[in-house]
C-alpha positions as semicolon CSV with decimal commas, in nm:
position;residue;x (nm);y (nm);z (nm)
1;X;0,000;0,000;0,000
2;X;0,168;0,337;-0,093
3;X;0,215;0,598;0,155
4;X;0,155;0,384;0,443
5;X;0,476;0,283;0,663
6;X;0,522;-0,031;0,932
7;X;0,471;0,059;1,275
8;X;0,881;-0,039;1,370
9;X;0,950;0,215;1,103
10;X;0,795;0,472;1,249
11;X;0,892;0,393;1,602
12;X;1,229;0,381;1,516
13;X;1,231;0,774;1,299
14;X;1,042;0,900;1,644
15;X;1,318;0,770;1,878
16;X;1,582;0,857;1,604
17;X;1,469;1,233;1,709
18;X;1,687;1,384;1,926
19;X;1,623;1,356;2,350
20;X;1,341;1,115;2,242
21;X;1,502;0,850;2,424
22;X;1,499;1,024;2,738
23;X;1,151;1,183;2,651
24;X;1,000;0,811;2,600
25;X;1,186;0,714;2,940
26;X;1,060;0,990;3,145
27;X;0,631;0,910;2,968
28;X;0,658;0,530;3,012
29;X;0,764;0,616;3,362
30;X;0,482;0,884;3,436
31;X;0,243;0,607;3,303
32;X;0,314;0,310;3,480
33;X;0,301;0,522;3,805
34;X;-0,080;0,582;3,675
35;X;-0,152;0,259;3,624
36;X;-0,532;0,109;3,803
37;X;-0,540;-0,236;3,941
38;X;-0,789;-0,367;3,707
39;X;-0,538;-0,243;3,416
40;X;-0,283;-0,466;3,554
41;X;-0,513;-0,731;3,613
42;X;-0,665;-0,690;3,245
43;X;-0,266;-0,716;3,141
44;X;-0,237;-1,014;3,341
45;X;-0,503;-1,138;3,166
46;X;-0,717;-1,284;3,477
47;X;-1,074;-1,217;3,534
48;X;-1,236;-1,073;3,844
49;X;-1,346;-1,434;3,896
50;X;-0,949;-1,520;3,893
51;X;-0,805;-1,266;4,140
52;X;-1,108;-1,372;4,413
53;X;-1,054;-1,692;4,397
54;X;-0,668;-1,642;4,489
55;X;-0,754;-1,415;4,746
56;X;-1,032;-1,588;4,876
57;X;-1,308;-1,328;4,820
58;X;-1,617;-1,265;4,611
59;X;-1,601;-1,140;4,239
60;X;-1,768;-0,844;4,370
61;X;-1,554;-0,746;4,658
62;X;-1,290;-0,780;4,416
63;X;-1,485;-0,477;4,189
64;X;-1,492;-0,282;4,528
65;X;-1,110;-0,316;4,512
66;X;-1,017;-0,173;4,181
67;X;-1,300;0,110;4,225
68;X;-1,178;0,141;4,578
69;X;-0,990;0,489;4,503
70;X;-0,748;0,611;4,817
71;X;-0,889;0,432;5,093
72;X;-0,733;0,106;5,011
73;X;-0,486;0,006;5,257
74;X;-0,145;-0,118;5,181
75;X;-0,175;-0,470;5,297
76;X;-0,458;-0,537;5,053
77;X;-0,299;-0,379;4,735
78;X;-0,018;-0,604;4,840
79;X;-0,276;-0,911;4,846
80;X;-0,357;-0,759;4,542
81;X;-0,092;-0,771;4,336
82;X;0,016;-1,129;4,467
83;X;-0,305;-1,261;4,349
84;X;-0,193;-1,141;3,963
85;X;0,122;-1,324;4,047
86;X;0,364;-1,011;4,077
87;X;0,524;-0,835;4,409
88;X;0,466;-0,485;4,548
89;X;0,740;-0,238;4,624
90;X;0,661;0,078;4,750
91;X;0,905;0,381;4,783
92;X;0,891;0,708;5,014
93;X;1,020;0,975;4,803
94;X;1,187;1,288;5,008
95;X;1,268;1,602;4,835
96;X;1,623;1,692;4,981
97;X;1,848;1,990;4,868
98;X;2,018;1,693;4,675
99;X;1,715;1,581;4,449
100;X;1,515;1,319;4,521
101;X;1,563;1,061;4,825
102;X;1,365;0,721;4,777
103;X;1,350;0,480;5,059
104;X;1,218;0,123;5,035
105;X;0,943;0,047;5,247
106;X;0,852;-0,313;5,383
107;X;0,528;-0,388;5,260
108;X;0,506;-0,761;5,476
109;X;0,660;-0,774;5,803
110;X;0,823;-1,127;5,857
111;X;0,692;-1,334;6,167
C-alpha cells in the first residue's frame, strides 16, 4: 500500500529524534506510576473471577477493590498484586536539597 509505513519504522524515525530517548523514558515512567489495578489485572489477563478466587473473596468485593480509590490500605494492594502473580514495592520519596531521596518500604513484616 503506498504511503503507508510499518509501525517499527515509524517507532524507530520517532526515537531517532533527538532527546526522544529520554523523553520516551521519562512518559513510560509517568504512566506506569498511573496505572489502576484492574489495568494490571486486564494485562495479566485474569478475570475478576481469577483474582477472588486467589484471594479468597467474592467477584464483587474484588470490583470494590479496583474502584476502591485512596482508601485502600497497603496490605490489601499487596494481596492484590500477589493474586496477579507479581510483588509490590513501594518507595517514600523525600525532596532533599540533593534531588530526590527514595527509601524502600517493607510492605510484609516477617513473623
Amino acid at each position: 500500500m503506498a504511503g503507508r509505513r510499518k509501525f517499527k519504522e515509524l517507532a524507530e524515525a520517532v526515537e531517532a529524534r533527538p532527546g526522544a530517548t529520554e523523553r520516551l523514558a521519562k512518559l513510560r515512567a509517568e504512566t506506569l506510576q498511573e496505572i489502576a489495578l484492574y489495568e494490571l489485572r486486564k494485562a495479566t489477563q485474569l478475570s475478576q473471577v481469577e483474582v477472588a478466587a486467589a484471594l479468597g473473596i467474592t467477584q464483587g468485593a474484588v470490583s470494590q477493590l479496583e474502584r476502591g480509590g485512596d482508601n485502600m490500605g497497603i496490605d490489601t494492594v499487596r494481596k492484590y498484586v500477589e493474586a496477579l502473580g507479581a510483588k509490590l514495592h513501594c518507595t517514600a520519596v523525600f525532596e532533599t536539597d540533593d534531588g530526590p531521596l527514595e527509601v524502600p518500604i517493607m510492605t510484609n513484616t516477617p513473623a
